[in-house]
C-alpha positions as CSV (number, residue, x, y, z in Angstrom):
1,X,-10.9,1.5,-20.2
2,X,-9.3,-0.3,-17.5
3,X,-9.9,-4.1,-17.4
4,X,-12.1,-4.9,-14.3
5,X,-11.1,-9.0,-14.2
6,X,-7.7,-10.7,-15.3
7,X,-7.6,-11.5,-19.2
8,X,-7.1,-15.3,-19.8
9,X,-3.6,-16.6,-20.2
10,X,-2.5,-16.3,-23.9
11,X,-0.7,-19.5,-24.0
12,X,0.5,-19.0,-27.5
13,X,2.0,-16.3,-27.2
14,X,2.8,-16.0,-23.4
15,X,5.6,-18.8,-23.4
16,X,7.4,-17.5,-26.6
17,X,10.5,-15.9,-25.1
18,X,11.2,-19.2,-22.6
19,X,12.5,-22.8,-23.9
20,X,9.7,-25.6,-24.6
21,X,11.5,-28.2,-22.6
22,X,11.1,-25.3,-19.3
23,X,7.9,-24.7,-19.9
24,X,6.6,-28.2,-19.7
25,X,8.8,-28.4,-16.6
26,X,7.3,-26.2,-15.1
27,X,3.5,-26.3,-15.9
28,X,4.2,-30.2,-15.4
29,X,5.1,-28.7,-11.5
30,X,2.3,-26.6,-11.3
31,X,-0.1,-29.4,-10.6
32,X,1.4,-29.0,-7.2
33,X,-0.4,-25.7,-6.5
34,X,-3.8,-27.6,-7.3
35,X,-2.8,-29.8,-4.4
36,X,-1.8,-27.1,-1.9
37,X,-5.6,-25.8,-2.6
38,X,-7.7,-28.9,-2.4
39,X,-5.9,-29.6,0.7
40,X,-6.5,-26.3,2.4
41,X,-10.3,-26.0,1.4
42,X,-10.9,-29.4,2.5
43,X,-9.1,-28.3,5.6
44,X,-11.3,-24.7,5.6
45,X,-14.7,-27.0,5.1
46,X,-13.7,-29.3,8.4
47,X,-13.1,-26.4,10.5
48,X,-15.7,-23.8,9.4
49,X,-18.2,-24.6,11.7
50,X,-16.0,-24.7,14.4
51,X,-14.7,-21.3,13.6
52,X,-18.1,-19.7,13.4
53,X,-19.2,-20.9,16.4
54,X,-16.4,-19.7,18.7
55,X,-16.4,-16.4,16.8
56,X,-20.0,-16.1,18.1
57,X,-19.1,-17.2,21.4
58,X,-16.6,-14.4,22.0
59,X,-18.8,-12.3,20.5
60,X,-16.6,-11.2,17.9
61,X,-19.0,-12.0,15.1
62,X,-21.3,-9.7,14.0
63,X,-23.2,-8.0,10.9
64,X,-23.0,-4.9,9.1
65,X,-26.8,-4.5,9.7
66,X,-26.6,-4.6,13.0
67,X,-25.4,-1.3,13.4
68,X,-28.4,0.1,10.9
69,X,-28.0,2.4,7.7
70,X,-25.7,5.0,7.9
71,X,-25.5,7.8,5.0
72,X,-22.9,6.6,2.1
73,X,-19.8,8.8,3.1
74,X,-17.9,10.3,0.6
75,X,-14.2,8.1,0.4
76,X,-10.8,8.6,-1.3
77,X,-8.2,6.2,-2.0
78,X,-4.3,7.1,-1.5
79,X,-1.1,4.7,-2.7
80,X,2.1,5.6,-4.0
81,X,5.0,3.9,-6.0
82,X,8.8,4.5,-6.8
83,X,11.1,3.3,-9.4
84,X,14.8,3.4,-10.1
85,X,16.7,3.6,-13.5
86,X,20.6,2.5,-13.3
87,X,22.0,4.9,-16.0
88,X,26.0,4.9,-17.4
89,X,26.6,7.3,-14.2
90,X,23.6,8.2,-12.8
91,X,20.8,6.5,-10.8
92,X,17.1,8.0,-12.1
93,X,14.8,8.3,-9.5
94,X,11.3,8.9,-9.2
95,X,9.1,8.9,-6.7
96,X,4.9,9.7,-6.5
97,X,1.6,9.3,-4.8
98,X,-1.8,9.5,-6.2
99,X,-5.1,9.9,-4.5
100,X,-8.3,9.4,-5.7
101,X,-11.8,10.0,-5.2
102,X,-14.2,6.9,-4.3
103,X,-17.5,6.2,-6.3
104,X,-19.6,9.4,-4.9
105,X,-23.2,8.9,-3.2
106,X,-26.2,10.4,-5.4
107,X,-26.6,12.7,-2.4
108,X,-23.1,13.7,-1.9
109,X,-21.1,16.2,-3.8
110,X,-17.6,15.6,-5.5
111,X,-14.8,17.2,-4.5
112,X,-12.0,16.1,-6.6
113,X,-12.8,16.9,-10.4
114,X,-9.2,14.7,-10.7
115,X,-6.9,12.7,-9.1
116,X,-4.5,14.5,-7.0
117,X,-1.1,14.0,-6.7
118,X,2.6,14.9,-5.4
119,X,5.5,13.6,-7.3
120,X,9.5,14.0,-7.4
121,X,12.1,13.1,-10.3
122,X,15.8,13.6,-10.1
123,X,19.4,12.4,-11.2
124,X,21.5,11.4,-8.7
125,X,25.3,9.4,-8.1
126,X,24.7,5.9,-8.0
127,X,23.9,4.4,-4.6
128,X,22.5,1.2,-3.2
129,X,20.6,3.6,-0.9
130,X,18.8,5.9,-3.7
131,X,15.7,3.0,-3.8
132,X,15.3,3.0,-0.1
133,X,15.0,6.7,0.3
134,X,13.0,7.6,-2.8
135,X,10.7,4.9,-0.4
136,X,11.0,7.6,2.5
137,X,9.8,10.4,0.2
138,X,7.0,8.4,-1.4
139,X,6.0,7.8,2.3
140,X,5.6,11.5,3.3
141,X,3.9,12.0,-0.4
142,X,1.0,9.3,0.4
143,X,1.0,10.9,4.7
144,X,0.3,14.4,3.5
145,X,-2.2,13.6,0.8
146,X,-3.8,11.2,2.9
147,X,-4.5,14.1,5.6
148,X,-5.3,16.7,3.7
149,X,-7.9,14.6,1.8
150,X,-11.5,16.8,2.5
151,X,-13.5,13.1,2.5
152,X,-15.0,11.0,5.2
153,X,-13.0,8.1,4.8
154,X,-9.5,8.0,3.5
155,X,-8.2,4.9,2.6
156,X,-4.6,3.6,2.6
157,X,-2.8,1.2,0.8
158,X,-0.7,-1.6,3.1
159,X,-0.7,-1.6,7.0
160,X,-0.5,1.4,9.1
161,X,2.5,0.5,10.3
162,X,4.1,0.9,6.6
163,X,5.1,4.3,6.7
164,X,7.6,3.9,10.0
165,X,9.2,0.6,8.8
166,X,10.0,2.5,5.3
167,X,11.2,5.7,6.8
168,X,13.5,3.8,10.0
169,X,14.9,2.2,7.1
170,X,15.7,5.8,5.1
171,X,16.7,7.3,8.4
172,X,19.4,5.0,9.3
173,X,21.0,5.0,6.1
174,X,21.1,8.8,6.0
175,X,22.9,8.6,9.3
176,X,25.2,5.7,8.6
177,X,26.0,8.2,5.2
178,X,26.7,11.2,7.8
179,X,28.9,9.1,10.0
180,X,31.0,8.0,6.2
181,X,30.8,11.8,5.0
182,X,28.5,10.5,2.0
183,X,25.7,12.3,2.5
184,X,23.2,11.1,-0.9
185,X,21.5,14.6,-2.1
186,X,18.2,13.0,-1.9
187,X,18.1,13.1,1.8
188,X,17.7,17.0,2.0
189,X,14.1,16.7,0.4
190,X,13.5,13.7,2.8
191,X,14.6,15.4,6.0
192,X,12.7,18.9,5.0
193,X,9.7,16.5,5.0
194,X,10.2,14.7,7.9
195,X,8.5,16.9,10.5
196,X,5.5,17.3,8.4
197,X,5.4,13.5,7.6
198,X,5.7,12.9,11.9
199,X,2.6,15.4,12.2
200,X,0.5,13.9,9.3
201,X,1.1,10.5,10.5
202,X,0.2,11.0,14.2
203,X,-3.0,12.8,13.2
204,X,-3.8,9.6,11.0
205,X,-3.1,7.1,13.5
206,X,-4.9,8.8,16.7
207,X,-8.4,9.0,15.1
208,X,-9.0,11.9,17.2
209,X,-11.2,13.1,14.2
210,X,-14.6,12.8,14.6
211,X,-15.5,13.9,11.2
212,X,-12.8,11.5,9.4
213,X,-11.9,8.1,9.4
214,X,-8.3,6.8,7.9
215,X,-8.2,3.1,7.3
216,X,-4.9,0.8,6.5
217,X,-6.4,-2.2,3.7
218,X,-3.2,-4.1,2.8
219,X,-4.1,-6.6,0.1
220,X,-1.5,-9.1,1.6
221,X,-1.0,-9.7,5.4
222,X,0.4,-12.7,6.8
223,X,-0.8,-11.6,10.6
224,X,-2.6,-14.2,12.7
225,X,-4.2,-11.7,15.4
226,X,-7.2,-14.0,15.8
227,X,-5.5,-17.6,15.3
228,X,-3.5,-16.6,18.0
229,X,-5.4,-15.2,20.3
230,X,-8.6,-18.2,19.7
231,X,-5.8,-21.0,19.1
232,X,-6.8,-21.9,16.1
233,X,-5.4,-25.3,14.7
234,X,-5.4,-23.9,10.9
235,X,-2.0,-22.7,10.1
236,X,-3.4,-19.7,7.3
237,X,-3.4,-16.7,8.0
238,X,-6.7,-14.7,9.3
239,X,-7.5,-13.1,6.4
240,X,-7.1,-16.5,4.4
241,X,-9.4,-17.7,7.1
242,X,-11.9,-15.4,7.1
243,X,-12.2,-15.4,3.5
244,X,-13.6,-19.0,4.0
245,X,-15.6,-18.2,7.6
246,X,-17.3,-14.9,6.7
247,X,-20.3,-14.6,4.6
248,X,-21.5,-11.9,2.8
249,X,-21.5,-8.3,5.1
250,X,-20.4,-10.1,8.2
251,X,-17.2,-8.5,10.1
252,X,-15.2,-9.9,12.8
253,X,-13.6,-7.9,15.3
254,X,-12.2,-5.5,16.5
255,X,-9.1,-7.2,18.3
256,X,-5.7,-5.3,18.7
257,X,-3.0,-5.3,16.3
258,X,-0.1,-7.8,16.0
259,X,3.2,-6.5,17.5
260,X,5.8,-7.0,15.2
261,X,8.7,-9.5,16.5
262,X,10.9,-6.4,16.3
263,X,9.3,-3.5,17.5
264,X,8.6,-0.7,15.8
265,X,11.3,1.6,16.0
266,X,11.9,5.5,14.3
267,X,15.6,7.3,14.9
268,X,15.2,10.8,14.8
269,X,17.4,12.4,12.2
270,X,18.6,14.6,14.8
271,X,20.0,12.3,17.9
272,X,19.3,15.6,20.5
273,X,16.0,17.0,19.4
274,X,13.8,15.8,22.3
275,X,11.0,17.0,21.0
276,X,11.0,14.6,18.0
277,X,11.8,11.7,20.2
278,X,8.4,12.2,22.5
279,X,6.8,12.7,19.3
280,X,8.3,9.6,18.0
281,X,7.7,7.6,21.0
282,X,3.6,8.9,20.8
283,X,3.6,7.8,17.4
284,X,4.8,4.0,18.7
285,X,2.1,4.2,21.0
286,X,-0.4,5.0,19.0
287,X,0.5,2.0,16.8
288,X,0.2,-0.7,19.6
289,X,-3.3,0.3,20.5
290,X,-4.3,0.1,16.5
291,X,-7.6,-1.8,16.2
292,X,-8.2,-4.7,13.0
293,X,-11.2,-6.1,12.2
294,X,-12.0,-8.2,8.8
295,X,-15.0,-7.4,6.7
296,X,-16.3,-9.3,4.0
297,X,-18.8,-6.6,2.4
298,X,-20.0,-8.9,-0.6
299,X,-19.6,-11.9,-1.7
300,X,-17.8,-10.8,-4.6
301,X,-14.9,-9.7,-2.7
302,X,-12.6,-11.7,-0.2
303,X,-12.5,-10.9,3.5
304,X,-10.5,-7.2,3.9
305,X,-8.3,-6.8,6.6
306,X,-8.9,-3.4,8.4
307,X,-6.5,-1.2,10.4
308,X,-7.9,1.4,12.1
309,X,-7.2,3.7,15.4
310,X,-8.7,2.6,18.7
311,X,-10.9,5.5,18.9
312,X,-12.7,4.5,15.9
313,X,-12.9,0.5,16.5
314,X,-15.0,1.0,20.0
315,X,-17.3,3.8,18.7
316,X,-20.0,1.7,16.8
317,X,-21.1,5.3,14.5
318,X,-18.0,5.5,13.3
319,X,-18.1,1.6,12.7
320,X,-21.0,1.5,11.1
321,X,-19.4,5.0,8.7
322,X,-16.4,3.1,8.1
323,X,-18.3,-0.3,6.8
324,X,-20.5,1.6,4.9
325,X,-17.6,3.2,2.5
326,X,-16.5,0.6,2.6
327,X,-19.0,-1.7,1.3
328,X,-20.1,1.0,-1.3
329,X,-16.6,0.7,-2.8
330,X,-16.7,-3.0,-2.7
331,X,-19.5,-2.8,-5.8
332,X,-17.8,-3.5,-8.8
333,X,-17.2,-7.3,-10.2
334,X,-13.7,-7.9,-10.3
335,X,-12.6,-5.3,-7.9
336,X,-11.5,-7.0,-5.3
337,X,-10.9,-4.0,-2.5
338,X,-11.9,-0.8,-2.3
339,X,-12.4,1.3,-5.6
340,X,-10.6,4.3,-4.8
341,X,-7.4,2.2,-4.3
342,X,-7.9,-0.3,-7.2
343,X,-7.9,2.8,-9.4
344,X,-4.6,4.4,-7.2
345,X,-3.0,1.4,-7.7
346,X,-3.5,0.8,-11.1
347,X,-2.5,4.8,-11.9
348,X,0.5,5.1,-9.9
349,X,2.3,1.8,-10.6
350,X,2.5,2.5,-14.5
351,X,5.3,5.0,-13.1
352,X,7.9,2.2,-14.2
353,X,6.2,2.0,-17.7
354,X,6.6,5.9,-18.1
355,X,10.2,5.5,-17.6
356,X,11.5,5.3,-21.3
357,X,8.9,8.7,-21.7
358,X,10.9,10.6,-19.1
359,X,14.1,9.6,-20.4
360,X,12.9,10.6,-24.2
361,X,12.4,13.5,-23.4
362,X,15.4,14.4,-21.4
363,X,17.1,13.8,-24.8
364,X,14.9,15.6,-26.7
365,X,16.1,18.7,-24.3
366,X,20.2,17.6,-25.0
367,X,19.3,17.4,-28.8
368,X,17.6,21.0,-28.4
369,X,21.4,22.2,-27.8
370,X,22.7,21.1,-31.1
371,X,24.4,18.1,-32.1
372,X,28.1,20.2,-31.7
373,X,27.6,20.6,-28.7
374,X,27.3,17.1,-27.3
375,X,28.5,14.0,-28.7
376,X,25.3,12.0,-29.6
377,X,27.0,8.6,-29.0
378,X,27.4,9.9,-25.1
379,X,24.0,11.1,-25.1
380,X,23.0,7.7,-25.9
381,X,25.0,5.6,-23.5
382,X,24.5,8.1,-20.8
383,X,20.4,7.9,-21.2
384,X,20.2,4.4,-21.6
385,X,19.7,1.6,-18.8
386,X,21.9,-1.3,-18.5
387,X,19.8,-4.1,-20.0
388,X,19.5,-4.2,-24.0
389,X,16.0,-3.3,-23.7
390,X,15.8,-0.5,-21.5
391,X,16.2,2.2,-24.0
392,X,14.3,2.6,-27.5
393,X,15.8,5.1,-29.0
């Protein structure tokens, strides 16, 4: 059973590895925090009001009510995770993506009995670029499960712009390799990937669908779309802000998203493929037109900061689909976003705890061959990680 709310601090036990004289350092310095806090509520309390009312005047404010009830629709929630083990010669790499199903209406029907997923494991030379393309692939794992999901409302786990910031990265140390002659093996599985990744994305970001909805929730954002725009004198960040303006199933928006200070930019593995380039350059501009609004669907919950496509932002039935997932995920105490990705989250990030498992049992398989044939002392150094307590054999 998954805990639903953090577990209090175990202060016995939760300092025993650092020195006493540190720790009362540092939890003498803590008390700073407290002040950072008091002085930004009192600051929130001062300038509520103020907020409010402006919202309102721009009309910008509204309810979820105001749009009436909608049918529950039936949500999913996708996120993916990576993780790299530094062997004696070889860099481990895994990558995965996990989506699951949302809490399902009475009067809807289920159509995931589990979790689905895509997932990659490999060996490979040691590199500095092995973590920043298993990012790539765990990118067109989350796109492709994300599109193909059969739900209303699909969920996805950081800003919609996540996907092109992770794969320009990928891209241009694949061609930098090309240009040295050190081409890493994983960037064969990333490049066959590619032009299915560019389609899934652009059909995400359009929202051309009228029967689906795909929706970027990024649990940290420091974006100040609104502050900007209404010259707000508060230097936190909106969603800080609205956590504090909003009551419970009020939403502000939509307003058009933040342009990054460098733009968004996407090399196409191949430099003369035109096509790719147009599709690239759509992609960009589909982007810049992305809509956010912040919801606060209970007051259980802090205000969420949500990405979606023009076309579904100024089309008040789709609105009014996409608040009502997203409230009906927003149910459980201590959950504070939508279900579907709390439980993605919490699945696919115990991918670094499985690590020691995947390593056990590629020694189980050298063992298999017989202790002649392989030198268990090498079999040993070669499996295990560089710090002390990376192995446990």
């Amino acid at each position: 059973m998954l805990a639903l709310v953090d577990e209090p601090f175990d202060f016995q036990t939760g300092f025993t590895e650092l020195p006493m004289g540190l720790v009362e350092d540092l939890l003498s310095q803590s008390s700073k925090l407290a002040e950072h806090v008091r002085k930004q509520i009192q600051e929130m309390q001062q300038v509520k009001k103020e907020v409010r009312e402006q919202l309102k005047r721009e009309g910008v404010l509204r309810r979820d009510g105001d749009f009436g009830y909608y049918d529950v629709p039936t949500s999913c929630g996708v996120d993916g995770a990576y993780a790299t083990e530094r062997l004696l010669a070889l860099d481990f790499g895994v990558a995965a993506a996990v989506a699951v199903e949302g809490i399902i209406p009475p009067s809807a029907r289920s159509y995931w009995s589990d979790p689905q997923h895509k997932a990659h494991a490999d060996a490979y030379a040691h590199s500095d670029d092995t973590p920043v393309i298993l990012r790539a692939l765990m990118m067109e794992f989350e796109l492709e499960l994300a599109e193909q999901a059969p739900h209303d409302v699909v969920f996805l786990d950081g800003s919609m712009a996540t996907p092109i910031i992770l794969m320009d990265q990928a891209i241009n140390r694949l061609i930098e390799q090309t240009k040295q002659g050190t081409y890493h093996a994983l960037a064969v599985k990333v490049l066959e990937g590619f032009p299915t990744y560019l389609r899934d994305y652009l059909s995400i970001s359009s929202g051309k669908r009228s029967d689906k909805i795909w929706v970027a929730s990024p649990k940290y954002s420091s974006n100040r779309e609104f502050g900007k725009v209404l010259q707000w004198r508060i230097p936190l960040d909106d969603r800080a802000v609205f956590t504090y303006v909003l009551e419970a199933g009020e939403f502000a928006g939509p307003v058009q998203v933040q342009r990054p200070a460098r733009m968004w930019h996407l090399s196409p593995p191949d430099e003369n493929d035109e096509v790719t380039k147009q599709q690239i350059e759509k992609l960009i501009n589909q982007l810049t037109s992305l809509q956010v609004l912040y919801y606060r669907p209970t007051a259980m919950v802090p205000a969420m900061r949500l990405e979606v496509p023009a076309p579904v932002a100024t089309n008040d039935t789709r609105l009014a689909m996409l608040l009502q997932a997203v409230k009906h995920q927003c149910m459980t105490p201590g959950v504070m976003e939508p279900f579907p990705l709390y439980m993605a989250d919490r699945m696919v990030k115990h991918i670094g705890a499985a690590m020691p498992a995947l390593r056990q049992n590629a020694t189980t398989a050298l063992t298999e061959d017989g202790i002649e044939a392989f030198d268990m002392d090498n079999v040993f150094f070669s499996l295990h990680g560089y710090r002390s307590e990376s192995g446990g054999y």
